[in-house]
N, C-alpha and C positions, 0 to 999 in steps of 0.2 A: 652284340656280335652274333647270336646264338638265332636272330629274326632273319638278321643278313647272310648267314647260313641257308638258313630253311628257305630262303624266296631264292638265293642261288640255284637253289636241290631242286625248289620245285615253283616255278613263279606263280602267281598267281592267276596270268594270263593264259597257261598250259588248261590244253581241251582234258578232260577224260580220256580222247582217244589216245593223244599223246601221252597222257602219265602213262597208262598201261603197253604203251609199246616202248617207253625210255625204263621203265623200271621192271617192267618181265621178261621172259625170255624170249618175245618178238623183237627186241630189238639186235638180236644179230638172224632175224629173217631177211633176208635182200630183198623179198617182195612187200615189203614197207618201206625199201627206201624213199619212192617217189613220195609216199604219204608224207615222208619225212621233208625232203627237201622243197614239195608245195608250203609246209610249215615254216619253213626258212624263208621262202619269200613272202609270206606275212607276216613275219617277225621285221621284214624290212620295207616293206609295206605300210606297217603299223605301228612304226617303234617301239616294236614288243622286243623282248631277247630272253634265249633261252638255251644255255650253256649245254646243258647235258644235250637238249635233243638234236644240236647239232656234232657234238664229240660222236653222238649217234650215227651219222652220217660217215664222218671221216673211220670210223669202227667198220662201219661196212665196207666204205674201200679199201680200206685194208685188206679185209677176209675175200671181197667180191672185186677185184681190179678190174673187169670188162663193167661196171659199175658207174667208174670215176668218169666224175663231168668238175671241169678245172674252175668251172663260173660257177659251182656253186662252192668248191674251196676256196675264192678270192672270196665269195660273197660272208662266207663263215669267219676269214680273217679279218677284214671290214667291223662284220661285228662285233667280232672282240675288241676291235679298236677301243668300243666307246664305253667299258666298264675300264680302262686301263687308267690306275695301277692295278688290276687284280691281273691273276696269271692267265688265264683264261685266252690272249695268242701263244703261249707256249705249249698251253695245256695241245692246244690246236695244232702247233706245229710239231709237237712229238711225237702224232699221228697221221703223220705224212710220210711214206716211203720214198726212197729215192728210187725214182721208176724213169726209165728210160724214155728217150722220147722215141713218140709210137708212129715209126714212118708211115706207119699205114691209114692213118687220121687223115680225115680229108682237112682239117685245120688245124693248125701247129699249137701246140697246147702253149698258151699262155703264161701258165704260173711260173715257167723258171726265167721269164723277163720278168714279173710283177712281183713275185718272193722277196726279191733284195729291197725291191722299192716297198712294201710293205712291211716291212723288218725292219728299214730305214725309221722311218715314220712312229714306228711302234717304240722305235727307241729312243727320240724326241720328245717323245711323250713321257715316258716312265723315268727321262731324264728334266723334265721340265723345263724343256726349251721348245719353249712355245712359239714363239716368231719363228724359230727354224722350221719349225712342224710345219707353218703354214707358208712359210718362203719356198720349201720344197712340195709340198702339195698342191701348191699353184705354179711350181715350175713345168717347163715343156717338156721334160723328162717324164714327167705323172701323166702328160698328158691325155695317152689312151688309159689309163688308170679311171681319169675322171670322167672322161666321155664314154665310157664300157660299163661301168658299175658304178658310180658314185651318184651320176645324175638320175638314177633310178635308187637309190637308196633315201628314202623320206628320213627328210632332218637330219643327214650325217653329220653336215657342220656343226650343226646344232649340239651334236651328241655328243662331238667333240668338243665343245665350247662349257660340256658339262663338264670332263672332265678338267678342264683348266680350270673352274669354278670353285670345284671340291678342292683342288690343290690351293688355290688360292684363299678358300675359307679357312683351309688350316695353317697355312706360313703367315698371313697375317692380319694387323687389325687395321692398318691403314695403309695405301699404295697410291702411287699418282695417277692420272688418271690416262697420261700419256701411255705410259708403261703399261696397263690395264688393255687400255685400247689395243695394243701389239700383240698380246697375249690371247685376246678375243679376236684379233683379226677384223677390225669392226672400227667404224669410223664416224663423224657427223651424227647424223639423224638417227643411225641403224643403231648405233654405238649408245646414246643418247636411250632412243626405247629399251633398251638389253637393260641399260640400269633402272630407268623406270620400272621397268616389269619386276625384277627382285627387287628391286623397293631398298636399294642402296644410295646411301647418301652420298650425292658429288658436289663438293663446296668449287663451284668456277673461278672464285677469287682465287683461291690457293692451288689448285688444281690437284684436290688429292680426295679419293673415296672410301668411305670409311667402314669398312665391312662388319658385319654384325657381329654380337657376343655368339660364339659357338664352343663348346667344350674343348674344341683344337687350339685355338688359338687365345684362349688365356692360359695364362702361368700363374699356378698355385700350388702353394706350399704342402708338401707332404712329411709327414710326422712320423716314424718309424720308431719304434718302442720294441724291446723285444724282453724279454722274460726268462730272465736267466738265473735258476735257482743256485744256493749256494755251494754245494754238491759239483756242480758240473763248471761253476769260478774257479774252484779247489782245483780241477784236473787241469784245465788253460792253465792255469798260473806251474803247476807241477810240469806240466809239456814245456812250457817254454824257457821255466830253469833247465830241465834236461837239453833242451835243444843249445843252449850256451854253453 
């Protein structure tokens, strides 16, 4: 827990420049925000991710509102998407003001159509209804969704297909394959390489894949022993005659 901590705090893919402007006091300078938000989009670029240095961002338009650019707050809730279950969209959206929309924008700000559809999605996930995730993420509702920012985000599906994966290592040790496929959004051929690559076993006669031993998903016996001197028997036993 204590690793997965530290690589949240600080990943390993973070420049120099960036640790020192997410952990001193440049980072409520506004004239590091673009540094900042060029770093956002190689983080989506590259399938890098890096928590803080984007809450970095959304910290500045807070303080700096002539600042806020709404495609790079879609693009920061996107990435959260693909650590979730961690909190890391709420962390995000509890630093969003409710700011009026700005008649004077020559383009109507995007995010109070995309928010709900993003929320939607976020909570699919963290509720483990994965067919819905993706029944609504390929519906025509998403549609500017996916053609604005998705198709420019490297390996989104993918990153979401991680997260179905970890949930899936940890609920269970065997699952059909049917079921699996819906989950993954993934069918035939594409479906077929996803489990060759992890290197999970699919028996085709039975139709069921049988996910590896991980500390989540076995069940073992824990032993609880406690140590209770004679001294302190004597006072329970005296508390609970008084109590009657």
């Amino acid at each position: 827990m204590a690793s997965a901590t530290s690589a949240w705090l600080s990943p390993p893919t973070r420049t120099e420049v960036i640790e020192n402007l997410v952990s001193g006091v440049d980072r409520y300078n506004p004239s590091n925000v673009s540094i900042l938000e060029d770093y956002l989009y190689h983080q989506i670029r590259s399938q890098e991710y890096d928590c803080l240095a984007n809450l970095a961002i959304l910290k500045l338009y807070q303080f700096n509102p002539d600042l806020y650019n709404a495609d790079v707050v879609v693009n920061i809730l996107l990435k959260s998407l693909s650590v979730s279950p961690h909190p890391d969209f709420h962390l995000a959206l509890a630093l969003l003001d409710d700011r009026p929309p700005n008649a004077n924008a020559e383009e109507p700000d995007p995010l109070p159509t995309l928010l709900p559809q993003l929320t939607q999605l976020e909570t699919f996930l963290k509720q483990c209804r994965f067919p819905a995730f993706w029944e609504y993420y390929r519906s025509d509702e998403l549609e500017a969704l996916r053609e604005n920012y998705t198709v420019e985000f490297v390996g989104f599906e993918d990153a979401i297909r991680e997260v179905v994966l970890r949930a899936v290592k940890a609920a269970f040790k065997r699952i059909s394959s049917a079921r699996l496929s819906l989950y993954l959004d993934l069918e035939g051929a594409d479906y077929e390489a996803f489990l060759s690559k992890l290197g999970w076993q699919h028996d085709a006669t039975t139709g069921v894949v049988t996910i590896p031993v991980n500390p989540d998903n076995q069940i073992s016996s824990t032993v609880v022993q406690e140590d209770i001197k004679l001294p302190q028997l004597t006072k329970i036993i005296a508390h609970a005659a008084t109590a009657h």
